[in-house]
C-alpha positions in Angstrom: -13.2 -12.9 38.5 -15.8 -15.0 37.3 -15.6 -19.1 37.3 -14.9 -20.6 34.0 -14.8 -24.7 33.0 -14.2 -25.8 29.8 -16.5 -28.6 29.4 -15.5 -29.8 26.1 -12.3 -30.3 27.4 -13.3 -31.6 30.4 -15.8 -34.2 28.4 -12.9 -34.8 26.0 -10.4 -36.6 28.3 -13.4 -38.1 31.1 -13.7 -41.4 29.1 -10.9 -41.6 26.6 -9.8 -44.9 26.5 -12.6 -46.3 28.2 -14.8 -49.3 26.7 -15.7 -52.8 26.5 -16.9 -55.0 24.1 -19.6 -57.5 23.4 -19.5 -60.3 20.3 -22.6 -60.6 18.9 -23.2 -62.8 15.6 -19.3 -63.0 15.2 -18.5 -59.8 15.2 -17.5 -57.9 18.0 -18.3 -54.3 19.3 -17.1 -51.8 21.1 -19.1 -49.9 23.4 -18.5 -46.9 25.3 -19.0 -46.4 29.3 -21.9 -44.3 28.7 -25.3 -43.8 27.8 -26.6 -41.0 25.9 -29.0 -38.5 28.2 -31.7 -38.7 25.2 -32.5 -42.3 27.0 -32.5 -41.1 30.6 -34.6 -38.1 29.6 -37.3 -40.4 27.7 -37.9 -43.0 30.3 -38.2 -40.1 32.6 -40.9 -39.0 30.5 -42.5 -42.5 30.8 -42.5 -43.1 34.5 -43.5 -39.1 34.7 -46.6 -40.4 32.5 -47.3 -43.2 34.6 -46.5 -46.1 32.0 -44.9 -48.7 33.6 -44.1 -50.9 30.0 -42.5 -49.0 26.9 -43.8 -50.2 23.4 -42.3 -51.6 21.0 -41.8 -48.4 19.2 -40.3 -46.5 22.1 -38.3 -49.8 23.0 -36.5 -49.7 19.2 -36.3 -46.2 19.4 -34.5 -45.8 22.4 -32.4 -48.9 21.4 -31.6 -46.9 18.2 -30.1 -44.1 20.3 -27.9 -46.7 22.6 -27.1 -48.6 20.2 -26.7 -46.9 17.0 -28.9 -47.3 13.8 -26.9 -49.2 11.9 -26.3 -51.8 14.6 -30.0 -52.5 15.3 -30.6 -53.1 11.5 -27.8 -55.2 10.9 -29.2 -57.5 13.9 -32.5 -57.5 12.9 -31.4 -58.4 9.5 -29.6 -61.5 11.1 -32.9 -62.5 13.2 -32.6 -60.7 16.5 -36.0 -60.5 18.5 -37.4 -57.8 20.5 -36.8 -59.7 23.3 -33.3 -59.9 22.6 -32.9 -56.5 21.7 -34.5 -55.4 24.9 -32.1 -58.0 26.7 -29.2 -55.9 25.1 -30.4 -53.2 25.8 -31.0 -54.5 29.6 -27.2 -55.4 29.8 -26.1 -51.7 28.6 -28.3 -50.1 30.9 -27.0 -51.8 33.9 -23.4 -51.9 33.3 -23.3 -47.9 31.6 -22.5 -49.4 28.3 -23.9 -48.2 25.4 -22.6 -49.3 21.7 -22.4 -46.1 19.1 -22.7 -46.4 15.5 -19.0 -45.0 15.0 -17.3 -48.0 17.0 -19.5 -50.7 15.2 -17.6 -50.7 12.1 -14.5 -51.7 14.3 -13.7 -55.7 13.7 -11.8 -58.3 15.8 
């Protein structure tokens, strides 16, 4: 008989329940425990092409993916810089935390 592995299941129940937050221009947000692969596969791409730095553009996209659309507008909006955003960004990275678009709307 041949193996079989739900892996919707699986993925389902590895990270239920499990986040943090961060407060950010008094609002506070709720971030899951990981990162999507779209980020790990693009600065793959980047150190694959031999850039050390990301642009700008690659820098807001990718923080678009981590972060959520939504989320990166809305700071903007309130004055965030790109250094900032990349510091954000930075802290997410490190500590597997990514905020998504769906848990943004959540208030304290």
């Amino acid at each position: 008989m041949k193996k079989y592995k739900d892996f919707d299941e699986f993925f389902e129940t590895m990270n239920k329940d499990k986040e943090t937050k961060i407060r950010l221009y008094e609002k506070d947000y709720f971030l899951p425990t990981e990162i999507p692969a779209t980020v790990m596969l693009e600065l793959h791409s980047q150190m694959q092409a031999g850039n050390e730095t990301l642009t700008e553009a690659k820098q807001i996209s990718m923080a678009i993916q981590m972060l959520g659309e939504s989320n990166v507008k809305e700071w903007c909006e309130k004055g965030m810089t790109m250094n900032q955003l990349a510091e954000i960004m930075k802290w997410s990275m490190s500590s597997g935390d990514a905020p998504t678009e769906s848990k943004k709307k959540m208030k304290a």
